[in-house]
RONUMI-79538 format. One line per 10 residues: their letters; for each residue x, y, z of C-alpha. Coordinates in Angstrom, 1 decimal, m for minus. Layout:
N
a = X:Y:Z ~ ...
! end
This chain:
137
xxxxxxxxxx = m0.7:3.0:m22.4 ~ m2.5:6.2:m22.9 ~ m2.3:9.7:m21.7 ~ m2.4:11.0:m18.9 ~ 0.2:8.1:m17.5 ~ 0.5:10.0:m14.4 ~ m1.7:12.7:m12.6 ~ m1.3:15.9:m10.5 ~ m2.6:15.1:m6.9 ~ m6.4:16.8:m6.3
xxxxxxxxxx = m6.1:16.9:m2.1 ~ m10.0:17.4:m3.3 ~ m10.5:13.6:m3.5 ~ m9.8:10.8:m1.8 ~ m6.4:8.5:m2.2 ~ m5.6:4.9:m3.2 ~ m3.0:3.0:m2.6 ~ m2.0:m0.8:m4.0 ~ 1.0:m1.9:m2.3 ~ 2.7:m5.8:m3.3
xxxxxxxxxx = 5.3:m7.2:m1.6 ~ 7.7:m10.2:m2.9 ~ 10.8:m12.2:m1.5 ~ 13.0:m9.1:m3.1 ~ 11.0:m5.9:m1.8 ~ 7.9:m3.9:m2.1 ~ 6.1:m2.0:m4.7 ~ 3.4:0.6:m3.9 ~ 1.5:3.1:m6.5 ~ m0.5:5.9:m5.2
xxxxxxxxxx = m3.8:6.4:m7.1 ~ m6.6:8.4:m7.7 ~ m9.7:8.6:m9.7 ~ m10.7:11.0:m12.4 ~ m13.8:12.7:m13.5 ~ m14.8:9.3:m15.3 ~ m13.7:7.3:m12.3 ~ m10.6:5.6:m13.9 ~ m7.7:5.2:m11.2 ~ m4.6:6.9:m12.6
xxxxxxxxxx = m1.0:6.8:m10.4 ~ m0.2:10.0:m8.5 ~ 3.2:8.5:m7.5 ~ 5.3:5.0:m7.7 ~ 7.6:3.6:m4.7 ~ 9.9:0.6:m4.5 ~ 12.4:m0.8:m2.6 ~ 14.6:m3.4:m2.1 ~ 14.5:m5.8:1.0 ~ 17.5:m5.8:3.5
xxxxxxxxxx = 19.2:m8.7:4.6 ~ 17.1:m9.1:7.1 ~ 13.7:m8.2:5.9 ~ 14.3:m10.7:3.2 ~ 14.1:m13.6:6.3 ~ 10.2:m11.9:7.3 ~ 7.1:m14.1:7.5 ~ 4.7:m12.9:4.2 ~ 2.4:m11.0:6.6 ~ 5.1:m9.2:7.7
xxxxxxxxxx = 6.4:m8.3:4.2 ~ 3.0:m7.4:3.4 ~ 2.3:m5.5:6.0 ~ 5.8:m3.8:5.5 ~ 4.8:m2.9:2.0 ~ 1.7:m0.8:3.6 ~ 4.0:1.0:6.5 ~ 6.5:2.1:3.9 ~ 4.0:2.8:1.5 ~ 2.5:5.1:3.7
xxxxxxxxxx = 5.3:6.6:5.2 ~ 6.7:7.6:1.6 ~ 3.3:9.3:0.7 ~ 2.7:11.1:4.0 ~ 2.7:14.4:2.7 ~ m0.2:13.2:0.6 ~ m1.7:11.1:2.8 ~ m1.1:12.5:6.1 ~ m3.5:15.8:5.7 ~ m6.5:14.3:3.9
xxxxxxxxxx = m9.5:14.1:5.2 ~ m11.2:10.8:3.7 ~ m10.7:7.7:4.1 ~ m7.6:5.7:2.5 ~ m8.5:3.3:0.4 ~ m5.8:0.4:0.2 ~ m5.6:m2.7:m2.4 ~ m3.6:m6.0:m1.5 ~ m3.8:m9.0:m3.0 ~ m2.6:m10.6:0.4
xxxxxxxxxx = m6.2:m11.2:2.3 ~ m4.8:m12.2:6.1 ~ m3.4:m8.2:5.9 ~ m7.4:m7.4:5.9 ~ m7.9:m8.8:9.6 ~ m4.5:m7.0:10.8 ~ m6.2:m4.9:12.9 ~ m8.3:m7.8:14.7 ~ m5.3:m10.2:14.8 ~ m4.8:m11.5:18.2
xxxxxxxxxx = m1.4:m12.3:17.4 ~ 2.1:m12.3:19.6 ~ 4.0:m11.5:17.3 ~ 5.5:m7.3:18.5 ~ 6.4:m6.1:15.1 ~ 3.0:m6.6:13.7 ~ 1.4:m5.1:16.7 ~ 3.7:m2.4:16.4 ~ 2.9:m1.9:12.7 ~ m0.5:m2.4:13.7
xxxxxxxxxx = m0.4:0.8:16.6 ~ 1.3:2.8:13.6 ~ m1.7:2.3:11.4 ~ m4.0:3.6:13.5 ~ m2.7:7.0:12.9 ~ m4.2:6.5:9.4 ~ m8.0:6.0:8.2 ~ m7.4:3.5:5.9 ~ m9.6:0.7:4.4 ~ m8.0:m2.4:3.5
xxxxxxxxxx = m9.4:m4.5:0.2 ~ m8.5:m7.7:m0.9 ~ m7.9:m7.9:m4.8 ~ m7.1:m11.0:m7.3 ~ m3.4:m10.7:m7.6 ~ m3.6:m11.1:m11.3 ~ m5.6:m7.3:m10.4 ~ m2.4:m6.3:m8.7 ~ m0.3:m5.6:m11.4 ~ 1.4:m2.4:m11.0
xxxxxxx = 2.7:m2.8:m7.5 ~ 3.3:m6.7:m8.2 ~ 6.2:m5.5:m10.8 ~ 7.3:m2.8:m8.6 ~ 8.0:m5.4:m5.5 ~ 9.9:m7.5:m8.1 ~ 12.9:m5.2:m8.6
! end
């Protein structure tokens, strides 16, 4: 590790956020670049799966890693202006917007996200580090 480990917000310059999920919870890390382009954490969030959430399909535990994720950062992420840029290493969570799917808590989810302008990138999990340990509380 080296210093700065975390960062003060800049409302200047545009948010990511990596969010994980496991079979125990979810992890998500608020990031942002600096000067030199290096992501530093603004903010960490975990939390631990109910009963209930535990019995989810994956997409749904992903995708309930991004709604929480962006529900605890609203008050960074509900004002900016640019785009949100979000890292998963769960690639189906990319098409969750063009899913023609039956299932209503996804297209719930999926009505809730268009509130947000957010990008969704695939990443290596092995690339997913910090919210991968987070999810594994």
């Amino acid at each position: 590790m080296s210093s700065p480990v975390l960062i003060a917000p800049d409302f200047e310059k545009q948010f990511k956020l990596a969010v994980d999920a496991s079979d125990n919870g979810i992890g998500a890390v608020l990031l942002q670049a600096d000067e030199h382009g290096v992501d530093h954490p603004v903010c960490y969030y975990s939390k631990k799966f109910d009963k209930h959430q535990k019995n989810y399909s994956t997409i749904e535990k992903e995708t309930l890693a991004l709604i929480l994720g962006l529900q605890h950062f609203d008050v960074y992420l509900g004002t900016t202006s640019f785009p949100i840029t979000v890292y998963t290493d769960h690639n189906p969570l990319t098409f969750l917007s063009k899913m023609k799917n039956k299932n209503q808590r996804l297209m719930r989810w999926s009505l809730f996200l268009q509130s947000y302008n957010v990008d969704i990138k695939h990443i290596k999990g092995e690339d997913n580090v910090v919210p991968d340990s987070l999810s594994r509380i």
